[in-house]
ChimeraX commands (.cxc) that place a marker at each C-alpha (Angstrom):
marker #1 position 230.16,210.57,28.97 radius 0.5
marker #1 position 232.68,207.60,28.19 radius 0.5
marker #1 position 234.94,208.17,25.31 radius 0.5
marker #1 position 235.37,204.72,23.58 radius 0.5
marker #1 position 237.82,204.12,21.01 radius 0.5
marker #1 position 236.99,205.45,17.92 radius 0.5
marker #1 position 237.61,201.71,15.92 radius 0.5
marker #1 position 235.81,200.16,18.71 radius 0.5
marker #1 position 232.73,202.36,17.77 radius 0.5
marker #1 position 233.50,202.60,14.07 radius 0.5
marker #1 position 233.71,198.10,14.54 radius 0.5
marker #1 position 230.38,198.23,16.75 radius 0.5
marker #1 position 228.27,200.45,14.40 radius 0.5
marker #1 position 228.92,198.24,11.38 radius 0.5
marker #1 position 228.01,194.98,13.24 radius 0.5
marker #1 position 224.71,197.12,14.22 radius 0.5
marker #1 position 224.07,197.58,10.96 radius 0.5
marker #1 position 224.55,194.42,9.22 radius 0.5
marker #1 position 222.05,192.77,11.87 radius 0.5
marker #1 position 219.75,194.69,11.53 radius 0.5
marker #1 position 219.86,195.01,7.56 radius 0.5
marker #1 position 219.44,190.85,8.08 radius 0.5
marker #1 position 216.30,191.97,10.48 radius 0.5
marker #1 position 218.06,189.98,13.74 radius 0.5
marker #1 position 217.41,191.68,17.16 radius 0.5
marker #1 position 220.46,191.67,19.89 radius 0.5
marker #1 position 219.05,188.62,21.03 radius 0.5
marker #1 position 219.08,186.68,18.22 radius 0.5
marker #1 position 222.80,187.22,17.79 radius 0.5
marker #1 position 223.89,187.10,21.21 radius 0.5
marker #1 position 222.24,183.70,20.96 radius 0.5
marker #1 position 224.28,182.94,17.86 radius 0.5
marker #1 position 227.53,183.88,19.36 radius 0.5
marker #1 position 226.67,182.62,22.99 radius 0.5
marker #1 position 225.92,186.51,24.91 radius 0.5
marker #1 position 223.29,187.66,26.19 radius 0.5
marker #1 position 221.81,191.04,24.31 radius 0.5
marker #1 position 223.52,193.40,27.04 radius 0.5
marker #1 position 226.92,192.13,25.74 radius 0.5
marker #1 position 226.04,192.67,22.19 radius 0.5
marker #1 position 224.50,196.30,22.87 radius 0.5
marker #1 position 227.78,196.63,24.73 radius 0.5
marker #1 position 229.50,195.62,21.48 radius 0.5
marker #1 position 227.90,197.70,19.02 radius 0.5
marker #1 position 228.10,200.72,20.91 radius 0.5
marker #1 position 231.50,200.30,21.25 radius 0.5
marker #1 position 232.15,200.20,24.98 radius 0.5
marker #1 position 233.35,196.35,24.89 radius 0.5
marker #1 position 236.10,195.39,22.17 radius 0.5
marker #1 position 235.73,192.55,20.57 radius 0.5
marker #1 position 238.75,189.80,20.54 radius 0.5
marker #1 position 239.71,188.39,17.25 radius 0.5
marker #1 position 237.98,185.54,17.95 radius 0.5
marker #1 position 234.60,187.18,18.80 radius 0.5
marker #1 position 235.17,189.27,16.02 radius 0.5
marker #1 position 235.29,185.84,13.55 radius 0.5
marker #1 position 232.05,184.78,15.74 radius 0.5
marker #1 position 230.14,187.86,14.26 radius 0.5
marker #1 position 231.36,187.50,10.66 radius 0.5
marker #1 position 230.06,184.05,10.48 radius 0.5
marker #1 position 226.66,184.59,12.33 radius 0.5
marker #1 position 226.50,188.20,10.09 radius 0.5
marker #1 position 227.71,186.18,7.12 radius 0.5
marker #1 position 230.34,188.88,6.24 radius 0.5
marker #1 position 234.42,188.40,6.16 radius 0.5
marker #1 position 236.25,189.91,8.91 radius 0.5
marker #1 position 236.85,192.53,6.82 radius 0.5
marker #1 position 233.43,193.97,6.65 radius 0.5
marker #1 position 233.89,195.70,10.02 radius 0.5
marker #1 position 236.27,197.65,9.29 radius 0.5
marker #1 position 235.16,199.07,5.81 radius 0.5
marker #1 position 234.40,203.07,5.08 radius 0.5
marker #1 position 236.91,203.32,8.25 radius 0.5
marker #1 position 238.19,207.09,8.83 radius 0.5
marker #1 position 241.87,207.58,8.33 radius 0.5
marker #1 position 241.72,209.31,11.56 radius 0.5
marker #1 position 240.26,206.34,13.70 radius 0.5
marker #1 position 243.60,204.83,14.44 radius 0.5
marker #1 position 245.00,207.63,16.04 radius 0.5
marker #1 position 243.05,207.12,19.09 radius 0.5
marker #1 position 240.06,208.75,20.86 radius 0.5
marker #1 position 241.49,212.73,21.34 radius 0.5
marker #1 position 241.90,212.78,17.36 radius 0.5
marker #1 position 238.50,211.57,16.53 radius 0.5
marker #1 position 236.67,213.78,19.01 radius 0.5
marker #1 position 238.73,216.48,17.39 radius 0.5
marker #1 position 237.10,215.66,14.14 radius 0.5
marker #1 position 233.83,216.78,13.78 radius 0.5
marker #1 position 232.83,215.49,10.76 radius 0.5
marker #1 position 233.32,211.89,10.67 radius 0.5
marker #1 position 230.93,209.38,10.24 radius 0.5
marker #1 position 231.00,208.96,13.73 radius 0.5
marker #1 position 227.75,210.82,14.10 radius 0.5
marker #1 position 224.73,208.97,13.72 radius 0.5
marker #1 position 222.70,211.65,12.03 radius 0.5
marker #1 position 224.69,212.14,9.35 radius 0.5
marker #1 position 225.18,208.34,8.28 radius 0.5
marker #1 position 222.35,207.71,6.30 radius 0.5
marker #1 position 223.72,203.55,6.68 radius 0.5
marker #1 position 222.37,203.96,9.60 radius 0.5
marker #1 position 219.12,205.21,9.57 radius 0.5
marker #1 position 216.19,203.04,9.65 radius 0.5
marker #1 position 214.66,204.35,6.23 radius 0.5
marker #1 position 217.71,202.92,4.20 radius 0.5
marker #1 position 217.41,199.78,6.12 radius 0.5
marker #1 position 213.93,199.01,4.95 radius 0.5
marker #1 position 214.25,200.51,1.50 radius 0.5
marker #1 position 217.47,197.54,1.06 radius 0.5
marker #1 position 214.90,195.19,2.65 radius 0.5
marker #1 position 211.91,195.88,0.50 radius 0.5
marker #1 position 214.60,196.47,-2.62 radius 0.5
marker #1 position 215.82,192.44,-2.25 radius 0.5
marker #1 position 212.49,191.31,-1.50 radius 0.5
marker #1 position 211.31,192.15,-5.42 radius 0.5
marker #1 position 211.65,189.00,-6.86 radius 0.5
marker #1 position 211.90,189.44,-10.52 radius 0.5
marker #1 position 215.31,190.46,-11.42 radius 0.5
marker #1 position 214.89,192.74,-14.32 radius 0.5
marker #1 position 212.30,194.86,-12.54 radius 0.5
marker #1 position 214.45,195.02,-9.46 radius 0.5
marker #1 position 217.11,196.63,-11.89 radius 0.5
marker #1 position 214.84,198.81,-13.63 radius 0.5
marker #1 position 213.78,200.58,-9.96 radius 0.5
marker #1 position 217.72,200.19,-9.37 radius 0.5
marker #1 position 218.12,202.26,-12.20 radius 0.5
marker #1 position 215.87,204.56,-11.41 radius 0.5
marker #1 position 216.97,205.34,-8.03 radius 0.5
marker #1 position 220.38,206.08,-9.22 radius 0.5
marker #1 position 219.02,208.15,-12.36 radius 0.5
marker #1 position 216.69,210.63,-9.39 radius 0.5
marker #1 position 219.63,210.53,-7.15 radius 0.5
marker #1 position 222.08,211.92,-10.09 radius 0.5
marker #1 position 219.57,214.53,-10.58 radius 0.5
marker #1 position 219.03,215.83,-7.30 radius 0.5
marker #1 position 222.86,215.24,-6.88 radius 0.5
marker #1 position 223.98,219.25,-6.53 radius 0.5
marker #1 position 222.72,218.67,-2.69 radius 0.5
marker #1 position 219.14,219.98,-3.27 radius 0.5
marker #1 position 215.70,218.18,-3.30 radius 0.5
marker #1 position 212.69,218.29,-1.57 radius 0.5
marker #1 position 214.05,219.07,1.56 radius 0.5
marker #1 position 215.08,222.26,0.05 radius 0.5
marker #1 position 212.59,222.50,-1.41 radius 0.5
marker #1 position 212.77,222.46,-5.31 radius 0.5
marker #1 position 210.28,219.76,-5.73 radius 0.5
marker #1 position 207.95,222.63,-4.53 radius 0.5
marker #1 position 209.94,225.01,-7.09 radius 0.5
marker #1 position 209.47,222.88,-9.88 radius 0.5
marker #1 position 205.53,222.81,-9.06 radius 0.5
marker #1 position 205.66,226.40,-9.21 radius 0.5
marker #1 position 207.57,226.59,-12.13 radius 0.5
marker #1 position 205.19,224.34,-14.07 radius 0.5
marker #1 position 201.98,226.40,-12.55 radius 0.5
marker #1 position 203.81,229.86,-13.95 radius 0.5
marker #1 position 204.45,228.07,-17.46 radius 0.5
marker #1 position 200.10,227.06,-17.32 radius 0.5
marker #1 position 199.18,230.78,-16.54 radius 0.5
marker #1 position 201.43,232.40,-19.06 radius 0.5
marker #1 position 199.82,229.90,-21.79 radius 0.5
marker #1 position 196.13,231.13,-20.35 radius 0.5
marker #1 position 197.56,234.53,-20.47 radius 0.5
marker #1 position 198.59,234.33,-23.83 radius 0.5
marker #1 position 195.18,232.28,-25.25 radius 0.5
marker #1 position 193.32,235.57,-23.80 radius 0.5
marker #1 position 194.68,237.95,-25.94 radius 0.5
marker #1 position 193.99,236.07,-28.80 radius 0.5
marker link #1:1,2 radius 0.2
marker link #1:2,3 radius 0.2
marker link #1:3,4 radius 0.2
marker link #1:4,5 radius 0.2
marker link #1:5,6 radius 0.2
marker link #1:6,7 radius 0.2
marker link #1:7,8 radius 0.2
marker link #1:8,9 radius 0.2
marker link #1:9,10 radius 0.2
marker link #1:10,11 radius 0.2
marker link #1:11,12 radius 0.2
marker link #1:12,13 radius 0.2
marker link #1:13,14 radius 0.2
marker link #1:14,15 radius 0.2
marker link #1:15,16 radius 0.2
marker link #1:16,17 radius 0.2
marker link #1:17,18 radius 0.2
marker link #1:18,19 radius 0.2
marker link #1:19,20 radius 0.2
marker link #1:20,21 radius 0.2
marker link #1:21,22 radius 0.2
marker link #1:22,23 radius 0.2
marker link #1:23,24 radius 0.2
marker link #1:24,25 radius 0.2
marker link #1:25,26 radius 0.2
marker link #1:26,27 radius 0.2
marker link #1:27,28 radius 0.2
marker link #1:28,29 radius 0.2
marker link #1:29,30 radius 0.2
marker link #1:30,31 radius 0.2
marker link #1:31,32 radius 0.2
marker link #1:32,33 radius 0.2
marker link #1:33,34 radius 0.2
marker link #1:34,35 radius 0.2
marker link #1:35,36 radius 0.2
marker link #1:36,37 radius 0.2
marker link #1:37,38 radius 0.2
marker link #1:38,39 radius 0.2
marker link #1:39,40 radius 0.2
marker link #1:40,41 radius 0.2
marker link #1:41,42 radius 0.2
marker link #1:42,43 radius 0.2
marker link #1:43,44 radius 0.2
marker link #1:44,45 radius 0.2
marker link #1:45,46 radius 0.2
marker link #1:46,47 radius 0.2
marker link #1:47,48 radius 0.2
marker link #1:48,49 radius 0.2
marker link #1:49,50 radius 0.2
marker link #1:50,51 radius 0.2
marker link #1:51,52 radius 0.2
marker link #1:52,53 radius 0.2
marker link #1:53,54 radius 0.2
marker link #1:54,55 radius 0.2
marker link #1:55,56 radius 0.2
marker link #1:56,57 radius 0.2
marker link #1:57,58 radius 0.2
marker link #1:58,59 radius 0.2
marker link #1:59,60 radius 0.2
marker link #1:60,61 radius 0.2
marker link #1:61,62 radius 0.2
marker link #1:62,63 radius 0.2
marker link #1:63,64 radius 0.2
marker link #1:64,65 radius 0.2
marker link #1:65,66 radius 0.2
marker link #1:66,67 radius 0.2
marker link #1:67,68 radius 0.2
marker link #1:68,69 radius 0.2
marker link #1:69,70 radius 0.2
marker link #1:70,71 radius 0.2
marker link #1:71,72 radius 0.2
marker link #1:72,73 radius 0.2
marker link #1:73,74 radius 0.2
marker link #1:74,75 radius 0.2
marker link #1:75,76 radius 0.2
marker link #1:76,77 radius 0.2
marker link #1:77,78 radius 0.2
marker link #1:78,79 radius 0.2
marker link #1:79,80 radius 0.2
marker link #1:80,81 radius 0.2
marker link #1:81,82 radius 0.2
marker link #1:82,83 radius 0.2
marker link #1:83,84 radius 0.2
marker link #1:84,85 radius 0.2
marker link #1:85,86 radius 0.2
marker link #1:86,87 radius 0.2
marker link #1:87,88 radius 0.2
marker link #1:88,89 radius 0.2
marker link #1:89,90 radius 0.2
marker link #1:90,91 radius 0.2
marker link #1:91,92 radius 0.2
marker link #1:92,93 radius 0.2
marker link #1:93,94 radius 0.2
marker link #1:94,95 radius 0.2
marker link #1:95,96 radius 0.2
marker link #1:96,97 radius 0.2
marker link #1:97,98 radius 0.2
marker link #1:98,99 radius 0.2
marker link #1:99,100 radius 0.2
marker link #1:100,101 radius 0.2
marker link #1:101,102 radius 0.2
marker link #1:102,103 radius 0.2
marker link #1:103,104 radius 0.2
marker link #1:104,105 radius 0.2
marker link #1:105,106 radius 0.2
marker link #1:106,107 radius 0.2
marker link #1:107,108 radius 0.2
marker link #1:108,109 radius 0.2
marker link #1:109,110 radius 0.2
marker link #1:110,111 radius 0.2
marker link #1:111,112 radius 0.2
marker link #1:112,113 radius 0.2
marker link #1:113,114 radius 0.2
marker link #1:114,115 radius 0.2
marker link #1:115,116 radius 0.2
marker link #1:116,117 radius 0.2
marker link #1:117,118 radius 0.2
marker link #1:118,119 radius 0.2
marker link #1:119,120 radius 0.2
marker link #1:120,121 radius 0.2
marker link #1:121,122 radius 0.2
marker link #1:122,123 radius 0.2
marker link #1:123,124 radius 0.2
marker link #1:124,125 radius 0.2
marker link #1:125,126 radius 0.2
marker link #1:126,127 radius 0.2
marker link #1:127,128 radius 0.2
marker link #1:128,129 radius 0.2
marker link #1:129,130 radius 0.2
marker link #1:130,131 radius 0.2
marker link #1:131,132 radius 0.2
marker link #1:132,133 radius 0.2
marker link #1:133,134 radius 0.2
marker link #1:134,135 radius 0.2
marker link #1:135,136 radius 0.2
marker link #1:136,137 radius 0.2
marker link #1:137,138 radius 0.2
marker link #1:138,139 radius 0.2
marker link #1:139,140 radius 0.2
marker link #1:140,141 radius 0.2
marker link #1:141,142 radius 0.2
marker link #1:142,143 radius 0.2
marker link #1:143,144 radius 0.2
marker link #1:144,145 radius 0.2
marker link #1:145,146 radius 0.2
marker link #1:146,147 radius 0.2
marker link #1:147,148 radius 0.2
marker link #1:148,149 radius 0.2
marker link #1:149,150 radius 0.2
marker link #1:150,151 radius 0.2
marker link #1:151,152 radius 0.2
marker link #1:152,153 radius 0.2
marker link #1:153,154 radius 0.2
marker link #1:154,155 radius 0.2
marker link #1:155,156 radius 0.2
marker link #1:156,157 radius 0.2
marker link #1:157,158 radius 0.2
marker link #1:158,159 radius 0.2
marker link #1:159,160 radius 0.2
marker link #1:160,161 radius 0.2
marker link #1:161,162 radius 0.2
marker link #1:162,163 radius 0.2
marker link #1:163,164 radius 0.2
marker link #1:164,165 radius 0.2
marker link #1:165,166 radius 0.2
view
């Protein structure tokens, strides 16, 4: 397996994700920037790197600054590809970037595509109010959803148990 460059990938995985947040196949920006898709999937994986000027390209047909590529960058990145495969936990890995994972993509899409402000703000809100709560790194994937369930059936047979023996 190629090692690429760690910026090169870091570069290529945000460009991935801003087209497809704006719903644009390879295609469609390779067709934007003058590539064909192969150079673009080249490009977001990180093999290619992208020139300055390419680099512009993107930002105008992703309609971010320059700057956007290189956000949420590890401090490790720069020291080249033996320091980054050293670090195991970057965001690097796929599976652990939730940015990256189709679910957040189309929960962003269907968030912007609410039209009426305040509600928009009020599921906003919410969001960020469930998050908070389940913020100690539990949740139903741990399974406390199922707890509280159980939890709430205890607390309706102890008040059944305690109408019997009156």
């Amino acid at each position: 397996m190629a090692m690429y460059h760690p910026v090169d990938v870091h570069v290529g995985k945000r460009m991935h994700q801003r087209r497809a947040l704006l719903g644009m196949n390879q295609t469609m920006l390779g067709a934007a920037v003058g590539l064909t898709y192969q150079q673009i999937q080249k490009y977001e994986r990180g093999a290619n790197r992208i020139s300055s000027s390419r680099l512009w390209q993107f930002a105008q047909a992703l309609d971010v600054p320059v700057s956007f590529f290189f956000e949420d960058l590890p401090a490790r990145a720069g020291a080249g590809r033996k320091a980054a495969a050293a670090d195991a936990g970057t965001p690097f890995q796929k599976e652990k970037d939730p940015l990256v994972k189709r679910e957040t993509l189309e929960l962003v899409r269907g968030y912007y595509k609410i039209e009426d402000r305040r509600l928009r703000k009020r599921i906003f809100e919410m969001v960020k109010a469930v998050g908070a709560s389940q913020g100690n790194g539990s949740g139903a994937r741990n399974g406390s959803l199922n707890g509280s369930r159980a939890s709430a059936k205890r607390r309706r047979g102890a008040g059944a148990n305690r109408l019997r023996r009156h």
